[in-house]
C-alpha positions in Angstrom: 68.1 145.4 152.7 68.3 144.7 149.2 70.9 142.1 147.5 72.2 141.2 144.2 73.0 137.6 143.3 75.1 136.5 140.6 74.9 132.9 140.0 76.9 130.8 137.5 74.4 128.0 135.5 75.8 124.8 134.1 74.2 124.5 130.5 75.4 120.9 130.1 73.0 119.7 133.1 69.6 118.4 132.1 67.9 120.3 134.7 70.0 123.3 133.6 69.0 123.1 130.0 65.3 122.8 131.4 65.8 126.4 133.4 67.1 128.2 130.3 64.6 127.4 128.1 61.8 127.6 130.5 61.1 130.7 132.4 58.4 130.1 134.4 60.7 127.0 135.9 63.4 129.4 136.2 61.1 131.6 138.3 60.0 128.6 140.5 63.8 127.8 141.6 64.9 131.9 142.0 61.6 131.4 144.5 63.1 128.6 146.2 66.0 130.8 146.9 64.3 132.6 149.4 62.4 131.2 152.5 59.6 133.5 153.5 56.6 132.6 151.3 56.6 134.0 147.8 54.1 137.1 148.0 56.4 138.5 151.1 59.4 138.9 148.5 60.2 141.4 145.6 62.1 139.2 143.5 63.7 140.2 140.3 65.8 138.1 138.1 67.5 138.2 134.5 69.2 135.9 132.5 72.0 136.6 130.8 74.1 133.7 128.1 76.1 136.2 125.8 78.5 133.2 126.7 76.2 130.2 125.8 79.3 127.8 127.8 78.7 129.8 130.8 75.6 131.7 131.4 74.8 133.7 134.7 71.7 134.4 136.6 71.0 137.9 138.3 69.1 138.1 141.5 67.8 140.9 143.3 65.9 140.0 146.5 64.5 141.9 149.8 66.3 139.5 151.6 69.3 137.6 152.0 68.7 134.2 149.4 70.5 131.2 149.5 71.1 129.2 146.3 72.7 126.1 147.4 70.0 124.3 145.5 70.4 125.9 142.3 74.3 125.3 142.0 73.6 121.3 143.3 70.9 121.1 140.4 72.4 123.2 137.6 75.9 124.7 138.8 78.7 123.0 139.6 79.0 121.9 143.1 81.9 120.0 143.6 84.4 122.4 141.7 87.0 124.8 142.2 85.9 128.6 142.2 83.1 131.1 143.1 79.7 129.7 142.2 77.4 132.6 143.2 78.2 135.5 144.8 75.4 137.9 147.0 76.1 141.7 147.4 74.6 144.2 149.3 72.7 146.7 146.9 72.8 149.4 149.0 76.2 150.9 148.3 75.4 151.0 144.7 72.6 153.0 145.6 74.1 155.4 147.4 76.0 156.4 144.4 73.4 157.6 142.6 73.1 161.2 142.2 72.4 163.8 139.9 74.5 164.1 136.6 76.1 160.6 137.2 76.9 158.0 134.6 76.4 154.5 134.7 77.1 151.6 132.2 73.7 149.7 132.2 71.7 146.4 131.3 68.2 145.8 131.1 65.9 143.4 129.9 62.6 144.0 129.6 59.5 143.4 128.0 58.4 146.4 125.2 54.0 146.6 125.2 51.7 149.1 124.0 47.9 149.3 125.3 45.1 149.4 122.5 41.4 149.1 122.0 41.8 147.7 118.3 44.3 145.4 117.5 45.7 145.3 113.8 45.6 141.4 113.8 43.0 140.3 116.8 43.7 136.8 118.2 40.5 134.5 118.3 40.2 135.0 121.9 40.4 138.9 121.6 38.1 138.7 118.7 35.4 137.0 120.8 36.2 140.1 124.0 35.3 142.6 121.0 32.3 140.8 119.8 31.2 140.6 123.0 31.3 144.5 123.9 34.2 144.2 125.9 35.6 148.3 126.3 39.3 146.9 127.9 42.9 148.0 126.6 44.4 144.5 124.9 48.5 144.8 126.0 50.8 143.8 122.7 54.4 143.6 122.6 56.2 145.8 120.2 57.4 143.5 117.6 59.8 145.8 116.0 63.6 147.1 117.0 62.3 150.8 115.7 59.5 150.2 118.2 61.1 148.7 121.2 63.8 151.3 121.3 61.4 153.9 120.7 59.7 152.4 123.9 62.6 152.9 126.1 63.7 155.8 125.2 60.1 157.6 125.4 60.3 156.7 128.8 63.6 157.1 130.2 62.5 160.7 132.4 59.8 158.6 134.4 62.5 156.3 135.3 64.5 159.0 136.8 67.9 158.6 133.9 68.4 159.7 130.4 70.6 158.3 128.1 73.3 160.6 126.6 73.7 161.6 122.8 76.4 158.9 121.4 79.5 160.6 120.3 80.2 161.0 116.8 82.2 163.2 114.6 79.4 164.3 112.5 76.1 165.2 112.4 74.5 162.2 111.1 70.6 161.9 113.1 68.1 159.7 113.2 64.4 159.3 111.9 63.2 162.1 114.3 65.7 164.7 114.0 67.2 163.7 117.5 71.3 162.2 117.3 72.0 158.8 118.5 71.8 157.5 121.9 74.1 155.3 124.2 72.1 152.2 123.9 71.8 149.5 121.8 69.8 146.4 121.5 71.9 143.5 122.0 69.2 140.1 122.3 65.4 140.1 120.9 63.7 137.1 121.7 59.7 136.1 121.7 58.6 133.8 124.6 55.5 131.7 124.2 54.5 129.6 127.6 51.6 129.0 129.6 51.6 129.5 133.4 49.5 127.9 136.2 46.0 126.4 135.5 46.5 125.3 132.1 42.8 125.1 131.7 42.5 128.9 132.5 41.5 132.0 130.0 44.8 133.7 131.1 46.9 131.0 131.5 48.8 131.5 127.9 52.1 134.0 128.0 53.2 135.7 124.9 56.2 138.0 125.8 59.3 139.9 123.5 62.0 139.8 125.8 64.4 142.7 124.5 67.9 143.7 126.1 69.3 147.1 125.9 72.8 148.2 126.8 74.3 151.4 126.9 75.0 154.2 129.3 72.7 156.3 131.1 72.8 159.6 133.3 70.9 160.3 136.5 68.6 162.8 136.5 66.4 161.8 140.0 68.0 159.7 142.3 64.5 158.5 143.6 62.5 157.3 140.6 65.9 155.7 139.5 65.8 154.2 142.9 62.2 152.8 142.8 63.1 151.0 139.5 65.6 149.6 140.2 64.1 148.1 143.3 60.7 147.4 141.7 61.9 146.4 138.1 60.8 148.0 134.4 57.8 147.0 132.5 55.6 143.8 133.0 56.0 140.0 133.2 58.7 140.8 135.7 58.2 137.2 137.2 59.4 135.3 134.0 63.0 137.3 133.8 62.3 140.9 132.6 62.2 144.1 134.0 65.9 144.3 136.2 67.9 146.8 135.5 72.1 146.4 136.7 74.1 149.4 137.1 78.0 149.7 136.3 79.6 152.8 137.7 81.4 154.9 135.0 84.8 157.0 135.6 84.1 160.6 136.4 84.6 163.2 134.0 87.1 165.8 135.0 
């Protein structure tokens, strides 16, 4: 069973202020949340501080997490009021059908694959020289390209997002008119993971947020995504996507 956690972080803690601006320690504590071992969960998580005073932390887990940790290391533990709260997921997913809307938020992580980068790196430079045939992935760098990204591939996530309204006719770049979304936050990431003295062991990520509404067009693909996340580098805070039922239409 499926559940979504919505945690409130205290960004005047020292160990909170280490969590936001780290997310492979923010990854580490969401882990610690759950406790079957780490490659038994589907864990996805998103941070989101469009109020820098009081940023919250989505969590959706297989399983039922506790985060009595988190609040006692960056919350606030001994005050008044709600400091997490844990839903079951699976109403919200019985509302999905067909033609409905949804208010939505997603942040994810925009790549392209390609055998030639413009601007090779010294370590991809030495894969070419040595013959290497493999697809580098490269974040899109670019608003135009990140958005383009989503919405190219809205139909294999099982939604599309409706035409905005407008009272005229003005269109885009591409002939098509504007779309419910929006890119709110565009940030690049630069960590390393694990084994620091490993090849692999340097992340580069462009963690983009979109918002807007969406309609569902195949219950089951929307389903899958939302249970197994959007794009990659899902462990370090991208790929969740949150739903917000919209009133019907009459």
């Amino acid at each position: 069973m499926p559940y979504l956690s919505r945690i409130r972080i205290n960004p005047l803690r020292a160990a909170s202020r280490a969590l936001l601006a780290s997310p492979r320690a923010m990854h580490a504590v969401v882990q610690g949340g759950l406790p079957a071992p780490p490659d038994q969960h589907r864990t996805l998580w998103r941070l989101d501080a469009d109020n820098p005073h009081r940023p919250l932390l989505f969590v959706l887990t297989t399983d039922k997490p506790d985060w009595t940790h988190l609040i006692e290391q960056a919350g606030w533990p001994d005050a008044d009021g709600e400091h997490y709260a844990i839903r079951d997921y699976t109403p919200l997913l019985r509302q999905l059908a067909p033609g409905r809307g949804f208010a939505f938020r997603l942040t994810a992580n925009p790549v392209q694959n390609t055998n030639r980068p413009d601007k090779p790196t010294q370590r991809q430079q030495e894969r070419l020289d040595a013959g290497d045939r493999r697809s580098f992935r490269l974040g899109h760098r670019t608003a135009t390209a990140q958005l383009n990204w989503f919405l190219t591939r809205t139909a294999r996530w099982g939604f599309d997002i409706p035409a905005a309204p407008h009272l005229d006719t003005t269109r885009d770049t591409d002939g098509q008119p504007p779309r419910e979304v929006r890119i709110t936050t565009r940030q690049r990431r630069s960590f390393r993971k694990g084994d620091l003295t490993a090849k692999e062991a340097h992340v580069v990520m462009h963690a983009v947020t979109f918002e807007g509404h969406l309609r569902v067009t195949d219950p089951n693909l929307l389903t899958e995504r939302l249970l197994a996340g959007i794009g990659p580098t899902k462990a370090y805070g991208c790929g969740l996507l949150t739903l917000a039922p919209l009133p019907e239409r009459a």
